[in-house]
Every structure is written in structure tokens, then in C-alpha cells.
Backbone atoms as SQL, in Angstrom:
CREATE TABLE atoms (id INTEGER PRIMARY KEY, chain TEXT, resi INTEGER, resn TEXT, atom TEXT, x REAL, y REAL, z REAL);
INSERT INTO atoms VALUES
  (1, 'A', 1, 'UNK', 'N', 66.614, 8.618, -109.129),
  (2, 'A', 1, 'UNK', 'CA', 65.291, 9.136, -108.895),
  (3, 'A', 1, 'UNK', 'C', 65.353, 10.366, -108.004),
  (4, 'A', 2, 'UNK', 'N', 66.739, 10.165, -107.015),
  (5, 'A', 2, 'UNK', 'CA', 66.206, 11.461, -106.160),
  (6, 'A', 2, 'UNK', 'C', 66.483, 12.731, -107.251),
  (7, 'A', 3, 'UNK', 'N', 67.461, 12.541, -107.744),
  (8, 'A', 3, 'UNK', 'CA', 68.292, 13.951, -108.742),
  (9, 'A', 3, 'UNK', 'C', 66.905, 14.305, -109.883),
  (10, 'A', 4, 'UNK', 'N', 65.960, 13.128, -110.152),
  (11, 'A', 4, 'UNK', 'CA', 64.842, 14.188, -111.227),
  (12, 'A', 4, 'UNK', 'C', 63.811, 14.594, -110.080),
  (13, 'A', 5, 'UNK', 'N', 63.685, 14.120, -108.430),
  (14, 'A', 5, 'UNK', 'CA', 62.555, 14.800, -107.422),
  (15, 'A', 5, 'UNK', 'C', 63.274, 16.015, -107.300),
  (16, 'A', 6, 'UNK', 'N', 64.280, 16.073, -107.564),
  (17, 'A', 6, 'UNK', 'CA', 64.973, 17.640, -107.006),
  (18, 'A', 6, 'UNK', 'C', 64.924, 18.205, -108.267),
  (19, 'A', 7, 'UNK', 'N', 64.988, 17.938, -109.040),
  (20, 'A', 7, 'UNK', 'CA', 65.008, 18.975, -110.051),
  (21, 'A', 7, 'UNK', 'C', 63.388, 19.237, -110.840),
  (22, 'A', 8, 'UNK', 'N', 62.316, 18.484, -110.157),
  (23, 'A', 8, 'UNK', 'CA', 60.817, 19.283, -110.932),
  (24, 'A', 8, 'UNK', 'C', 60.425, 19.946, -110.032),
  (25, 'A', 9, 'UNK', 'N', 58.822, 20.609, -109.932),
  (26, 'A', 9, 'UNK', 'CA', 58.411, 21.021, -109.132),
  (27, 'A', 9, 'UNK', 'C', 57.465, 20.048, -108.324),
  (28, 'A', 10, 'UNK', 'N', 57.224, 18.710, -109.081),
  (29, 'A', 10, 'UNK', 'CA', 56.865, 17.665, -108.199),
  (30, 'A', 10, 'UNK', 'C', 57.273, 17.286, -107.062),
  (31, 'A', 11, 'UNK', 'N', 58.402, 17.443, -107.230),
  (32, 'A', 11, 'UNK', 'CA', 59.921, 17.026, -106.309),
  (33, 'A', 11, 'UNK', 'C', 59.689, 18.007, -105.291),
  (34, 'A', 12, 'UNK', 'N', 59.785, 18.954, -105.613),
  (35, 'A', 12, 'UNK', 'CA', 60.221, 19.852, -104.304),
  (36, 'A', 12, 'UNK', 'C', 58.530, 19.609, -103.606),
  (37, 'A', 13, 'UNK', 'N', 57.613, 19.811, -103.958),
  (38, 'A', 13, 'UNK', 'CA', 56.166, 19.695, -103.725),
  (39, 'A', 13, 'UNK', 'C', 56.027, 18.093, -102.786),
  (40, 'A', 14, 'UNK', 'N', 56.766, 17.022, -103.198),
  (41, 'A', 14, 'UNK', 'CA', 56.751, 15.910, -102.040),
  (42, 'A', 14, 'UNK', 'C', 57.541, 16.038, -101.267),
  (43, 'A', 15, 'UNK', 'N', 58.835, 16.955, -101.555),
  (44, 'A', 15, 'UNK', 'CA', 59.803, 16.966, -100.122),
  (45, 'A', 15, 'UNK', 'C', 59.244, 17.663, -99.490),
  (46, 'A', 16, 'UNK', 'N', 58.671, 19.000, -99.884),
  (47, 'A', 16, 'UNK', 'CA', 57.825, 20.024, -98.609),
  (48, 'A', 16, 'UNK', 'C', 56.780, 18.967, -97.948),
  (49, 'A', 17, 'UNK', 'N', 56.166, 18.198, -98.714),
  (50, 'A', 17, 'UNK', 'CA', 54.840, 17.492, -97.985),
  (51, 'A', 17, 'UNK', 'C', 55.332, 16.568, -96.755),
  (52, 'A', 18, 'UNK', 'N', 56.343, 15.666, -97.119),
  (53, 'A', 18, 'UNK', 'CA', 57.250, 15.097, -96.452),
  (54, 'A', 18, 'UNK', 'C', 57.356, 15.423, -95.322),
  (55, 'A', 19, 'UNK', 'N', 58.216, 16.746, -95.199),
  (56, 'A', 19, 'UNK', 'CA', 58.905, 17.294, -94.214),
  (57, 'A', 19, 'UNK', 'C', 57.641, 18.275, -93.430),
  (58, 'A', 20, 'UNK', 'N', 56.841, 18.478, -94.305),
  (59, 'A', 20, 'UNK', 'CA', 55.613, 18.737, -92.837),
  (60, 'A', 20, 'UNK', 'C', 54.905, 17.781, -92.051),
  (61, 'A', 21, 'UNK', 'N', 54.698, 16.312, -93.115),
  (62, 'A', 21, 'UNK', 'CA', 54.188, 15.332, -91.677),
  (63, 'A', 21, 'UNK', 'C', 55.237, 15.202, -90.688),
  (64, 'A', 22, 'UNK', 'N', 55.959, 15.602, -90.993),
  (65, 'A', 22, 'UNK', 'CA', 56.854, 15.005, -89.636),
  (66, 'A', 22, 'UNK', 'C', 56.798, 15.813, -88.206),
  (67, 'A', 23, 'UNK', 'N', 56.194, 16.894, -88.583),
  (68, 'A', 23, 'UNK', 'CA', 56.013, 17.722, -87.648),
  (69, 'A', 23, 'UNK', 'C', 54.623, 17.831, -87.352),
  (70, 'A', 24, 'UNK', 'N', 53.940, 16.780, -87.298),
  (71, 'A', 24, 'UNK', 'CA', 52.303, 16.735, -87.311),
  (72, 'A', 24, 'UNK', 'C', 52.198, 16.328, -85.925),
  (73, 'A', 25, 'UNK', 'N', 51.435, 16.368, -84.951),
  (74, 'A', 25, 'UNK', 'CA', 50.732, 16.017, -83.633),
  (75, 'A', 25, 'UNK', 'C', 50.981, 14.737, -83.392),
  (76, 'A', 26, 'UNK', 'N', 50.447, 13.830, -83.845),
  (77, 'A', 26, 'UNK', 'CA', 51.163, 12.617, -83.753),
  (78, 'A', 26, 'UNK', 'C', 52.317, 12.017, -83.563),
  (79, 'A', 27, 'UNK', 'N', 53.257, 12.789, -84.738),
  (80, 'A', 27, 'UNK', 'CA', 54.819, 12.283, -84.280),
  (81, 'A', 27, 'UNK', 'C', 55.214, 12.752, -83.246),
  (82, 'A', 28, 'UNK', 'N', 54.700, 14.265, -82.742),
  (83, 'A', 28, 'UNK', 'CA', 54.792, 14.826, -81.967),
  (84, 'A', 28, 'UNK', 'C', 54.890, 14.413, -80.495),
  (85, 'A', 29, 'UNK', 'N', 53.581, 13.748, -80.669),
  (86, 'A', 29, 'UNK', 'CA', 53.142, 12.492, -79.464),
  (87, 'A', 29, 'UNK', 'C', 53.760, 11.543, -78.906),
  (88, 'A', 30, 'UNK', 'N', 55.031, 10.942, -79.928),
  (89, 'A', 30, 'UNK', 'CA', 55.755, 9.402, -79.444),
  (90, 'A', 30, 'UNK', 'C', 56.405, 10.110, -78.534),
  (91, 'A', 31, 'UNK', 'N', 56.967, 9.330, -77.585),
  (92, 'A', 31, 'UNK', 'CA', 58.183, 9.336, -76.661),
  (93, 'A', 31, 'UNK', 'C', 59.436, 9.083, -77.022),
  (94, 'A', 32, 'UNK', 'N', 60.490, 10.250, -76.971),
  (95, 'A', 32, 'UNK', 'CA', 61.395, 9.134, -77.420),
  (96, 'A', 32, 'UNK', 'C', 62.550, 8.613, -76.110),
  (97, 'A', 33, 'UNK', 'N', 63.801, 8.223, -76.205),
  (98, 'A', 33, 'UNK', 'CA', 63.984, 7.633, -75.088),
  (99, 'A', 33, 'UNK', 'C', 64.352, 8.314, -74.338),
  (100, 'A', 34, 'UNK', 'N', 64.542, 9.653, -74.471),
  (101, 'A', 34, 'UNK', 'CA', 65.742, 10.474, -73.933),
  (102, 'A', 34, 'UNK', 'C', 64.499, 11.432, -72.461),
  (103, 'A', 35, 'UNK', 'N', 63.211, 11.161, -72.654),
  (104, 'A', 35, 'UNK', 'CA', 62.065, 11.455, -72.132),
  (105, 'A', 35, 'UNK', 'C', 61.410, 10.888, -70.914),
  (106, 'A', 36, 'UNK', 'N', 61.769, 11.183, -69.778),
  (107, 'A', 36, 'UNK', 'CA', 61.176, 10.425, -68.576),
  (108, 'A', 36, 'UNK', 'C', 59.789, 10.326, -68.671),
  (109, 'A', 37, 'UNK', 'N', 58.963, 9.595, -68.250),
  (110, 'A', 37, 'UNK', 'CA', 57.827, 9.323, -68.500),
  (111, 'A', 37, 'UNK', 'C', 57.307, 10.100, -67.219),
  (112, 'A', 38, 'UNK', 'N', 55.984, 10.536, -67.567),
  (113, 'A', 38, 'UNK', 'CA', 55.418, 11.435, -66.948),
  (114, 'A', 38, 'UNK', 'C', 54.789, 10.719, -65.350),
  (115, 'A', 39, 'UNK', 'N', 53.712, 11.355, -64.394),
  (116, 'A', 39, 'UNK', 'CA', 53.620, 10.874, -63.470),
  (117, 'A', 39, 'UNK', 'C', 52.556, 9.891, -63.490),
  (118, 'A', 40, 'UNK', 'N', 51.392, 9.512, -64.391),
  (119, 'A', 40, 'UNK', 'CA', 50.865, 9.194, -65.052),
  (120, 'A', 40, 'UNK', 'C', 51.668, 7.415, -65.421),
  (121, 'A', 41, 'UNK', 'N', 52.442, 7.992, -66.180),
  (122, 'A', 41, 'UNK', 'CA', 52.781, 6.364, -66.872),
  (123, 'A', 41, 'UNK', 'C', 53.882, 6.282, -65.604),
  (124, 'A', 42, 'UNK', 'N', 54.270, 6.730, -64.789),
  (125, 'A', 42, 'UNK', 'CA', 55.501, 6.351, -63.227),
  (126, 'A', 42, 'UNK', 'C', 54.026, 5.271, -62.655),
  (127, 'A', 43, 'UNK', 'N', 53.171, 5.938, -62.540),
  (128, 'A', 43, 'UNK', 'CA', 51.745, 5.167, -61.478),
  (129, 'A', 43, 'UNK', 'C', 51.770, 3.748, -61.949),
  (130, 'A', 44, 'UNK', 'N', 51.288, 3.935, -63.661),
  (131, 'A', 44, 'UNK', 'CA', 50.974, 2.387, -64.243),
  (132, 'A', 44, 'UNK', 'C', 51.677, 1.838, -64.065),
  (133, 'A', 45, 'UNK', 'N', 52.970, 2.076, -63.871),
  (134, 'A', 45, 'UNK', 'CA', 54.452, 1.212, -64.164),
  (135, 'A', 45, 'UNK', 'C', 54.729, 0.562, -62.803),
  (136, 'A', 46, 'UNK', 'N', 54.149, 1.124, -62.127),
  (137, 'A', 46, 'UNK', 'CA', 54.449, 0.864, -60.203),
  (138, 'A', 46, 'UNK', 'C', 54.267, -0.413, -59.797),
  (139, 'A', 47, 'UNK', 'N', 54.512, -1.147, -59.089),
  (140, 'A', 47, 'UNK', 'CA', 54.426, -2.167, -58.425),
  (141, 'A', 47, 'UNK', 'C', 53.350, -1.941, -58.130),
  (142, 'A', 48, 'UNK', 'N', 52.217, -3.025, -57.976),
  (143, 'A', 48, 'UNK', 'CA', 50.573, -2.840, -57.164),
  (144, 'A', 48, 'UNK', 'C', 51.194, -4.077, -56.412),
  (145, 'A', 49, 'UNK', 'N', 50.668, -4.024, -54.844),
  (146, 'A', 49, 'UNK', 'CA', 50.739, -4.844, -54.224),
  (147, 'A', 49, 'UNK', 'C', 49.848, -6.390, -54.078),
  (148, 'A', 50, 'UNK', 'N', 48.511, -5.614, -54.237),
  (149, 'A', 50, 'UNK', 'CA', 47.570, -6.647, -54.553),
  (150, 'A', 50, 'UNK', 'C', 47.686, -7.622, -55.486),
  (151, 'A', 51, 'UNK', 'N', 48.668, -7.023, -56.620),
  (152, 'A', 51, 'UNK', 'CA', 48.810, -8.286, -57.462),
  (153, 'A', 51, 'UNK', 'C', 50.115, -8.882, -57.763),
  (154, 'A', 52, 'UNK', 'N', 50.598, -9.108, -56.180),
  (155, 'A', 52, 'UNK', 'CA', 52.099, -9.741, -55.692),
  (156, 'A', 52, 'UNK', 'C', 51.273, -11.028, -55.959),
  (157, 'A', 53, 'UNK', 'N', 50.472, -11.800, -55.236),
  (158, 'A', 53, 'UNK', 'CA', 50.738, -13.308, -55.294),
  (159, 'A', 53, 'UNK', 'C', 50.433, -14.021, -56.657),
  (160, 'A', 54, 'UNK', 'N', 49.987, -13.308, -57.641),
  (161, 'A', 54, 'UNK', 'CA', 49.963, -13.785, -58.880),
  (162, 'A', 54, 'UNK', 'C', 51.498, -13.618, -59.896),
  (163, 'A', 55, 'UNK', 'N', 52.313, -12.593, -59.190),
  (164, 'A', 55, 'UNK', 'CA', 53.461, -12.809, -59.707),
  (165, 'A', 55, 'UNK', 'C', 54.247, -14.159, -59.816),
  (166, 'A', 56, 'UNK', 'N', 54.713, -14.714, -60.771),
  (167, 'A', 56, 'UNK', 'CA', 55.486, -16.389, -61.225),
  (168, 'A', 56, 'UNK', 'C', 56.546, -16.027, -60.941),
  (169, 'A', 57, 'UNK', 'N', 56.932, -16.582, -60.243),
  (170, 'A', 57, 'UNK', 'CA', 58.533, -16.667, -59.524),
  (171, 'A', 57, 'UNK', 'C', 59.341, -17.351, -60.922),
  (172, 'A', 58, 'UNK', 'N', 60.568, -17.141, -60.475),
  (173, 'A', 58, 'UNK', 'CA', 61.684, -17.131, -61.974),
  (174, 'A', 58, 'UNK', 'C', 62.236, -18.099, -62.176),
  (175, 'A', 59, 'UNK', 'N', 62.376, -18.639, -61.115),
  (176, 'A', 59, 'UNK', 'CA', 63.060, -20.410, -61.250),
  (177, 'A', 59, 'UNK', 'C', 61.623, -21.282, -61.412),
  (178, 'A', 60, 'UNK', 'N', 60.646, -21.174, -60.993),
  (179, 'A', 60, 'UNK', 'CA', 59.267, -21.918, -61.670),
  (180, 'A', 60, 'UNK', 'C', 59.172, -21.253, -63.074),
  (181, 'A', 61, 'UNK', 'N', 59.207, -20.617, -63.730),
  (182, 'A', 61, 'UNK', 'CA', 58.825, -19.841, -64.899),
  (183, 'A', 61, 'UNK', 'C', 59.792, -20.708, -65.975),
  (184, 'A', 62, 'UNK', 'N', 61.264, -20.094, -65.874),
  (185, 'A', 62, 'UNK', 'CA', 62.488, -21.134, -66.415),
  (186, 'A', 62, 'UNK', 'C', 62.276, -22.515, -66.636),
  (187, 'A', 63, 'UNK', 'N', 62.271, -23.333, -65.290),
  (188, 'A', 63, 'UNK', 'CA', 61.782, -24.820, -65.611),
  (189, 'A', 63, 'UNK', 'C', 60.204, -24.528, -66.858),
  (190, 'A', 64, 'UNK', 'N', 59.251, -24.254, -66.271),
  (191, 'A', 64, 'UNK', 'CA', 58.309, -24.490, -67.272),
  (192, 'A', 64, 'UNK', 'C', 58.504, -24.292, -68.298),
  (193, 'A', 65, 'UNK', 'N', 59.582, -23.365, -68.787),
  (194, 'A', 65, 'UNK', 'CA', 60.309, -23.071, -70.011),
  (195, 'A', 65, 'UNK', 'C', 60.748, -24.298, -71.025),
  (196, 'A', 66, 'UNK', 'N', 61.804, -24.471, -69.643),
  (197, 'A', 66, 'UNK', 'CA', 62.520, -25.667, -70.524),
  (198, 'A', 66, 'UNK', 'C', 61.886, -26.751, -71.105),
  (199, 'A', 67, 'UNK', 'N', 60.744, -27.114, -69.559),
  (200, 'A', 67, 'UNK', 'CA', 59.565, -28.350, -70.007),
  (201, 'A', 67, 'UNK', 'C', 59.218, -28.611, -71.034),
  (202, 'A', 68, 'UNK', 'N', 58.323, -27.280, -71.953),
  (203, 'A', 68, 'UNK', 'CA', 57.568, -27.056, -72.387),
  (204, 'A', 68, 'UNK', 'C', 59.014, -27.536, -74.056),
  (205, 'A', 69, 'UNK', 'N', 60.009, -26.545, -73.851),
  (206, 'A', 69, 'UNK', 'CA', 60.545, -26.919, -75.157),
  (207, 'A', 69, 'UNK', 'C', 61.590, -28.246, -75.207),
  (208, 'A', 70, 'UNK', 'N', 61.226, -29.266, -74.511),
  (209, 'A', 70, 'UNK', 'CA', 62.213, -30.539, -74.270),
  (210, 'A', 70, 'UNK', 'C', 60.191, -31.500, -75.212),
  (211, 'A', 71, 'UNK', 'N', 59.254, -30.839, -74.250),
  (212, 'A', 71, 'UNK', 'CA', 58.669, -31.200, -75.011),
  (213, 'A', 71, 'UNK', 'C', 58.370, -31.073, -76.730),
  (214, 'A', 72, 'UNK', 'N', 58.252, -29.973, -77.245),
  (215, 'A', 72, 'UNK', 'CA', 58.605, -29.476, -78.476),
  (216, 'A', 72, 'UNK', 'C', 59.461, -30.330, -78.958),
  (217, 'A', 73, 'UNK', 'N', 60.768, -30.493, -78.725),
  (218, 'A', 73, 'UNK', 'CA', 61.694, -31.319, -79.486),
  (219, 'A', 73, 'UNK', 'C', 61.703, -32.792, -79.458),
  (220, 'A', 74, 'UNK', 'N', 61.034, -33.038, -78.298),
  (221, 'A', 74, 'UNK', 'CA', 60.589, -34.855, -78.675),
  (222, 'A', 74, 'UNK', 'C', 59.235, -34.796, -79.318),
  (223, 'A', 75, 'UNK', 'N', 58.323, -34.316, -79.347),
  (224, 'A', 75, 'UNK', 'CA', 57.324, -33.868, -80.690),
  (225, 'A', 75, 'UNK', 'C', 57.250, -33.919, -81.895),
  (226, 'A', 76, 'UNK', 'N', 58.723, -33.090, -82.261),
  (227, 'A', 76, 'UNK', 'CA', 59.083, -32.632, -83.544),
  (228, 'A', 76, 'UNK', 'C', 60.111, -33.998, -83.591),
  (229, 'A', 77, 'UNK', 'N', 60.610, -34.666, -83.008),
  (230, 'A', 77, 'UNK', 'CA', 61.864, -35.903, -83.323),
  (231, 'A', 77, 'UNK', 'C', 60.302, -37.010, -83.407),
  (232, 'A', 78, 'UNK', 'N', 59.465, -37.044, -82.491),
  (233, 'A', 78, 'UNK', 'CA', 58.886, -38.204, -83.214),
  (234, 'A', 78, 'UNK', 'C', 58.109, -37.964, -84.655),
  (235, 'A', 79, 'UNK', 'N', 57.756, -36.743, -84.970),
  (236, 'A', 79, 'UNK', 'CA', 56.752, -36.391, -86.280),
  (237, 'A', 79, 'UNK', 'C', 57.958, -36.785, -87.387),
  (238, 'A', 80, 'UNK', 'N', 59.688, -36.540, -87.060),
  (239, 'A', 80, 'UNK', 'CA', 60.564, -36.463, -88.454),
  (240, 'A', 80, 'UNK', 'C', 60.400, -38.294, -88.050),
  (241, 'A', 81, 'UNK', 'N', 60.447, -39.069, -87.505),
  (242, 'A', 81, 'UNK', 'CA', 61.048, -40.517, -87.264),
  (243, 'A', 81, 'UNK', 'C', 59.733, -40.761, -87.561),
  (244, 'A', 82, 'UNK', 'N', 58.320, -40.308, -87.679),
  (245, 'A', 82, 'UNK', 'CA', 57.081, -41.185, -87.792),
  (246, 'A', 82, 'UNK', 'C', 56.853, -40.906, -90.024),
  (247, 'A', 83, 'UNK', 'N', 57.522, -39.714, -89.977),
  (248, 'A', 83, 'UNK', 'CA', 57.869, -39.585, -91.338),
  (249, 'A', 83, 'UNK', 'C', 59.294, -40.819, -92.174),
  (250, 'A', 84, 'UNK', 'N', 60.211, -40.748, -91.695),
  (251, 'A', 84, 'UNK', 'CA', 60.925, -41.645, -92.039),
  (252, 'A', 84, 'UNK', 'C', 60.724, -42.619, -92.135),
  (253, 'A', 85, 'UNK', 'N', 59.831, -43.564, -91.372),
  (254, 'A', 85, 'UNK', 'CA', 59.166, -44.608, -91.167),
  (255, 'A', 85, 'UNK', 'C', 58.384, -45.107, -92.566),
  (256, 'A', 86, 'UNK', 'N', 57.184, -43.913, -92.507),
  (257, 'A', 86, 'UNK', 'CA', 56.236, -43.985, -93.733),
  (258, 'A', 86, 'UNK', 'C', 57.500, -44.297, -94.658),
  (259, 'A', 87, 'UNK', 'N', 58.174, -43.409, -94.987),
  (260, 'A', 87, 'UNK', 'CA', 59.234, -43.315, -96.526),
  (261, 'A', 87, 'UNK', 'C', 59.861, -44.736, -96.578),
  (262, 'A', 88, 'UNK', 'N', 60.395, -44.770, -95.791),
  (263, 'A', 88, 'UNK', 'CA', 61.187, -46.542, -95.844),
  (264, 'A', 88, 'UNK', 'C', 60.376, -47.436, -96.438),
  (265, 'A', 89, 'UNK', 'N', 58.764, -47.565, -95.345),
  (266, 'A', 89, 'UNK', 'CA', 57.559, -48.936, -95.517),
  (267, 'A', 89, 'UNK', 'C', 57.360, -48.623, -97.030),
  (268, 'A', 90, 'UNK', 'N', 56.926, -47.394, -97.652),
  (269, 'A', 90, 'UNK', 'CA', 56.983, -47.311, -98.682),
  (270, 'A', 90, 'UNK', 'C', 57.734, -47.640, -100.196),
  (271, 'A', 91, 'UNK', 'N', 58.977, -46.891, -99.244),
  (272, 'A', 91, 'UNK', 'CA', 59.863, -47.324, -100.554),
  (273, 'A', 91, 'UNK', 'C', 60.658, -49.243, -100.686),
  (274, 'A', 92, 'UNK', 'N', 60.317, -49.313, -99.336),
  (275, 'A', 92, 'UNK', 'CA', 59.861, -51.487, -99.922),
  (276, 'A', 92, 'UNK', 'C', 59.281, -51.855, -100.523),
  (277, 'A', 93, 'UNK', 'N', 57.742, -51.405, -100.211),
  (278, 'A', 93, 'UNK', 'CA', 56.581, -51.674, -101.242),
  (279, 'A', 93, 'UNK', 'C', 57.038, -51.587, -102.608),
  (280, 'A', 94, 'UNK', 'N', 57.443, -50.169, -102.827),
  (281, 'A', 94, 'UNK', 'CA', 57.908, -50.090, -103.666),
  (282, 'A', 94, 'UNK', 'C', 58.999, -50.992, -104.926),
  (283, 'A', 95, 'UNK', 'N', 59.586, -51.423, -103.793),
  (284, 'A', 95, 'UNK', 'CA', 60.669, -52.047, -104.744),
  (285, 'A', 95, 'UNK', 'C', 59.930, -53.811, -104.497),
  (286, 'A', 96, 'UNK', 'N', 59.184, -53.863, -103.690),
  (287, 'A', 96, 'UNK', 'CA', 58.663, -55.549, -103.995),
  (288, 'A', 96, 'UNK', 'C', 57.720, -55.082, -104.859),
  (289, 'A', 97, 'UNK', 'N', 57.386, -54.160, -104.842),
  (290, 'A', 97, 'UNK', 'CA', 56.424, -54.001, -106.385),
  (291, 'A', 97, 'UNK', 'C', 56.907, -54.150, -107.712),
  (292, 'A', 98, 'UNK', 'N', 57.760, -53.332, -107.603),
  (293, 'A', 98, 'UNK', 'CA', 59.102, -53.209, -108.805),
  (294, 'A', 98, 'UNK', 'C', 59.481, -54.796, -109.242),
  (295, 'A', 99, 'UNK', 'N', 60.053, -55.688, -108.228),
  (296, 'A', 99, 'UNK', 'CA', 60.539, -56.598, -108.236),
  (297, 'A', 99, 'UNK', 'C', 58.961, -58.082, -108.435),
  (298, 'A', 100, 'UNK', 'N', 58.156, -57.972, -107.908),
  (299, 'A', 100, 'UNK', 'CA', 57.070, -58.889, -108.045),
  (300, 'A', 100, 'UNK', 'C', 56.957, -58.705, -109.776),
  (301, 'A', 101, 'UNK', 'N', 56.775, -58.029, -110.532),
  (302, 'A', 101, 'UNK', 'CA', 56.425, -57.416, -111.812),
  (303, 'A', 101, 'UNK', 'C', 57.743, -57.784, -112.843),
  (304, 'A', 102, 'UNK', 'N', 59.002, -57.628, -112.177),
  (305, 'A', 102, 'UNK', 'CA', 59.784, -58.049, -113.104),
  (306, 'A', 102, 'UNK', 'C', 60.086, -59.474, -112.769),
  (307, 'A', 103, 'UNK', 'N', 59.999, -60.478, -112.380),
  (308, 'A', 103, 'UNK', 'CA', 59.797, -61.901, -112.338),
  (309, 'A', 103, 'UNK', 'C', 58.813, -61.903, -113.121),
  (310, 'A', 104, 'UNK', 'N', 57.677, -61.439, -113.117),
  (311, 'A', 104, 'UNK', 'CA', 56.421, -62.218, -114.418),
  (312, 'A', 104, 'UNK', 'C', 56.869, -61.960, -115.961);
């Protein structure tokens, strides 16, 4: 596909279009990394003091971490074992069904 965009005048007509958004205001606009951030985004980025005591300390944060996914996994172990359960009770029924029916 690229070898028939290069060879119509369609072709060359989307690569020019192409290659001018890229140079549009917008792209213009991103940051890229190589770009210190201005004094502006240094301010936002700053430490505010006032909102030190709402900062979560890192060893409380971690534990609640773990809590939270120890819970998750006994959750998810009782939903697969409350499933296995059903399947088993079932598949007895099943077979005393099977089996009640072939005695008559």
C-alpha cells in the first residue's frame, strides 16, 4: 500500500497533509521530556505545607495494601469453593437421579 500512496497524486496529497499536522499548535504544545517545566508547573508541583497532615505515611499505605488484597483473595477462594460446592451437590443429584430412574 505504501508503494501505490507514493506513486498517485493521492499519495503524495496525504503525506503532505500528514506531515503538516504534525506541525500544528497542539503538537506543538506537548512537553516532551527533554523540557524542564516552566515556573508555573515548578509552583503546582511544590510541596504545600498546609496539606502535610493529610499526607498517608508509607508503611500505613503498604499494610492497607496488603489488607485490602489478602482480602480479595479469600473473597475470590471462597466464591471458586462456594462454586465447587454447587457443582458437586449437583452433580449427585444428578447421578441419584440417573440412578433412581434406572432401578424402575
Amino acid at each position: 500500500m505504501a508503494f501505490f500512496l507514493s506513486r498517485t497524486n493521492i499519495g503524495s496529497r496525504l503525506h503532505s497533509h500528514f506531515q503538516g499536522t504534525q506541525n500544528d499548535a497542539l503538537s506543538l504544545s506537548r512537553r516532551q521530556f527533554h523540557i524542564e517545566p516552566g515556573p508555573r508547573e515548578q509552583a503546582l508541583l511544590a510541596e504545600d505545607p498546609s496539606l502535610r497532615k493529610y499526607k498517608s505515611h508509607k508503611k500505613t499505605v503498604r499494610r492497607l495494601k496488603r489488607v485490602g488484597d489478602v482480602l480479595t483473595i479469600v473473597v475470590v477462594a471462597g466464591c471458586c469453593y462456594e462454586i465447587y460446592v454447587k457443582t458437586l451437590l449437583r452433580e449427585e443429584a444428578w447421578k441419584a437421579k440417573a440412578a433412581g430412574e434406572g432401578a424402575s
